[in-house]
C-alpha beads as a LAMMPS data file, in Angstrom:
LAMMPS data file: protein, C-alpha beads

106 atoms
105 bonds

1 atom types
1 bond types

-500.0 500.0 xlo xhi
-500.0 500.0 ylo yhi
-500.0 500.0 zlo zhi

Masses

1 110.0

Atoms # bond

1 1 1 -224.258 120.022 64.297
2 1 1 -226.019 123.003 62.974
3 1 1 -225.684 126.325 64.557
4 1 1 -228.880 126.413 66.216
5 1 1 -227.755 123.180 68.585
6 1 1 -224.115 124.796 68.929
7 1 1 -225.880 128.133 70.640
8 1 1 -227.672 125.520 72.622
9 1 1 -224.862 124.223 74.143
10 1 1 -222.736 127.315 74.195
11 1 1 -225.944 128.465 76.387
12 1 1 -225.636 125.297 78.693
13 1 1 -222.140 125.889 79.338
14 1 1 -222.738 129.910 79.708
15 1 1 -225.996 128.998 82.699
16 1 1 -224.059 126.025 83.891
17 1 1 -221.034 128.291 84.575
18 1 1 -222.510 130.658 86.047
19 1 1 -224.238 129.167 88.428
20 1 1 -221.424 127.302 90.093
21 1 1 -218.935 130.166 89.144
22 1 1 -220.073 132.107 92.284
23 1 1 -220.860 129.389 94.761
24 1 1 -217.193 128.280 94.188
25 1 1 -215.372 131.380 94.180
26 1 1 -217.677 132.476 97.299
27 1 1 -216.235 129.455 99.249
28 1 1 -212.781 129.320 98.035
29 1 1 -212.237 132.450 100.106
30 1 1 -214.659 131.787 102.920
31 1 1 -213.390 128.877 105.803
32 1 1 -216.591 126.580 105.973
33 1 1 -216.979 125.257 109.149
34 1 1 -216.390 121.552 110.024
35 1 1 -220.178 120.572 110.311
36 1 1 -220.561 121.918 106.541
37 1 1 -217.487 120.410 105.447
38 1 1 -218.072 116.703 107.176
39 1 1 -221.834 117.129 105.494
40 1 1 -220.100 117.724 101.994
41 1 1 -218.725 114.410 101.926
42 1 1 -222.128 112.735 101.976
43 1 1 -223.196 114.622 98.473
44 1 1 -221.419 112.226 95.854
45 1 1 -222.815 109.492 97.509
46 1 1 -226.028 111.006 97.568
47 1 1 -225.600 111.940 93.701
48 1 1 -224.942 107.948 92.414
49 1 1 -227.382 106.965 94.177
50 1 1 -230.028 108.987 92.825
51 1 1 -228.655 108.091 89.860
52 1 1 -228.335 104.485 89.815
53 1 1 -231.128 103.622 91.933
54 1 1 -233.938 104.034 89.496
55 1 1 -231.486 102.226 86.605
56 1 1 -230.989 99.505 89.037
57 1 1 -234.717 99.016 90.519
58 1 1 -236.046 100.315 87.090
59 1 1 -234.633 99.325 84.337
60 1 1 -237.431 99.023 81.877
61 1 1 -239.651 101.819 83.517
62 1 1 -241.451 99.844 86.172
63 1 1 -240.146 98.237 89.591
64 1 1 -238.456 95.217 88.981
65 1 1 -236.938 93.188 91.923
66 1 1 -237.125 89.943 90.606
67 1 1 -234.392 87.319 89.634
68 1 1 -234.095 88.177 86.320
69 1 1 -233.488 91.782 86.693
70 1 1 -229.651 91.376 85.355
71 1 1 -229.268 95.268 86.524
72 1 1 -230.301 94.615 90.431
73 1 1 -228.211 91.417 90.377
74 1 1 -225.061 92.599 89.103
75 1 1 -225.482 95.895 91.551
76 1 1 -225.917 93.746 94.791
77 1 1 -222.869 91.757 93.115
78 1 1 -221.000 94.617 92.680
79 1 1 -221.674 96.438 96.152
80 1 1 -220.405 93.016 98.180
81 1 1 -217.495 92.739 95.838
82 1 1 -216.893 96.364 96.793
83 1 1 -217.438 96.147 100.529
84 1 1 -215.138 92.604 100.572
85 1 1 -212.281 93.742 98.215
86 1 1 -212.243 97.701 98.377
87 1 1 -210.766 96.936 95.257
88 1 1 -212.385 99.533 92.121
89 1 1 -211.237 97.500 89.274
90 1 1 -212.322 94.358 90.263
91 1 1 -215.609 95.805 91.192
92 1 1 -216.080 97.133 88.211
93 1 1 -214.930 94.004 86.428
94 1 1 -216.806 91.254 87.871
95 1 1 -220.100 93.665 88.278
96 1 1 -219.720 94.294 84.533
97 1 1 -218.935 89.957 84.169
98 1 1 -221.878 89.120 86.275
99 1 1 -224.476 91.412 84.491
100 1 1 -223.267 90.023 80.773
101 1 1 -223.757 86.273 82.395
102 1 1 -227.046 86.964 84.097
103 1 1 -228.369 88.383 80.674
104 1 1 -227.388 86.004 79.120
105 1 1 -228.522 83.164 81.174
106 1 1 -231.967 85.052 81.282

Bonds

1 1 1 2
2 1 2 3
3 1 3 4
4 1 4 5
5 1 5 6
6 1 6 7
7 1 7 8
8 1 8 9
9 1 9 10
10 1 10 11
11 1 11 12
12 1 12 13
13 1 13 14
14 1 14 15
15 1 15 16
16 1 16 17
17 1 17 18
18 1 18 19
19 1 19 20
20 1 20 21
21 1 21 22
22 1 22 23
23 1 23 24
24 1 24 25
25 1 25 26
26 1 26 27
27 1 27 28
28 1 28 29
29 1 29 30
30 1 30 31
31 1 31 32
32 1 32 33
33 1 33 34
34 1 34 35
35 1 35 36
36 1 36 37
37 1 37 38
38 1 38 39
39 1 39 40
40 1 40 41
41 1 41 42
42 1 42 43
43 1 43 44
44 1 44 45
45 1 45 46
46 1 46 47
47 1 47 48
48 1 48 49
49 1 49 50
50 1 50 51
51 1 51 52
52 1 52 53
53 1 53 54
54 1 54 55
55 1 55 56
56 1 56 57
57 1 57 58
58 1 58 59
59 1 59 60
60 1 60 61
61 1 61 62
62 1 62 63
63 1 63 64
64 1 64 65
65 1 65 66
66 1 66 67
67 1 67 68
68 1 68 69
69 1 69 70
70 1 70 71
71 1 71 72
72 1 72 73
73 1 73 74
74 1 74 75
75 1 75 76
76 1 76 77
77 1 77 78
78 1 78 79
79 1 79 80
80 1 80 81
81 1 81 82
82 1 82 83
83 1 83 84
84 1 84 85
85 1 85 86
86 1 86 87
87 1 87 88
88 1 88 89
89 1 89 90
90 1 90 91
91 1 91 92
92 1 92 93
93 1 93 94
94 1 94 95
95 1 95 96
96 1 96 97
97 1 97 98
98 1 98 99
99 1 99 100
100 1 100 101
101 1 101 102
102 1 102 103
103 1 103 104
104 1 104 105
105 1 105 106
């Protein structure tokens, strides 16, 4: 890594800080009320969605809800093995098990 990229990502870690530095030492003093703190439990949620959404629906830049989309398969796979077995490892397991198969049946 040369040193230009290393005062890159000292600078990442310096803004990245900062910016949540505050916000969390601000409300580590302050009691939130139970409206904001109910409404906080919705933002991871929120966050892997966004995330795997467009992996899931996009995979190769473009919507893709067909059959052979190994990504949407194994996600609506993996979302009734969660909802059935509320069981992490298993989820992760046989979503990870059904995506290999689908791609390779595809």
């Amino acid at each position: 890594m040369s040193s230009f990229e290393m005062w890159m990502v000292a600078g990442m870690f310096l803004v990245t800080f900062g910016v949540r530095y505050g916000v969390l030492a601000l409300v580590s003093k302050v009691t939130l009320p139970p409206a904001v703190l109910e409404a906080l439990k919705f933002i991871p949620p929120a966050v892997l969605t966004a995330i795997i959404a467009p992996a899931v629906l996009q995979p190769q830049g473009q919507l893709d809800i067909r059959l052979s989309n190994a990504y949407l398969v194994a996600a609506v796979a993996a979302a009734l093995i969660s909802w059935r077995t509320k069981n992490l490892l298993l989820t992760i397991v046989l979503g990870m098990a059904i995506f290999l198969g689908w791609r390779w049946l595809w």
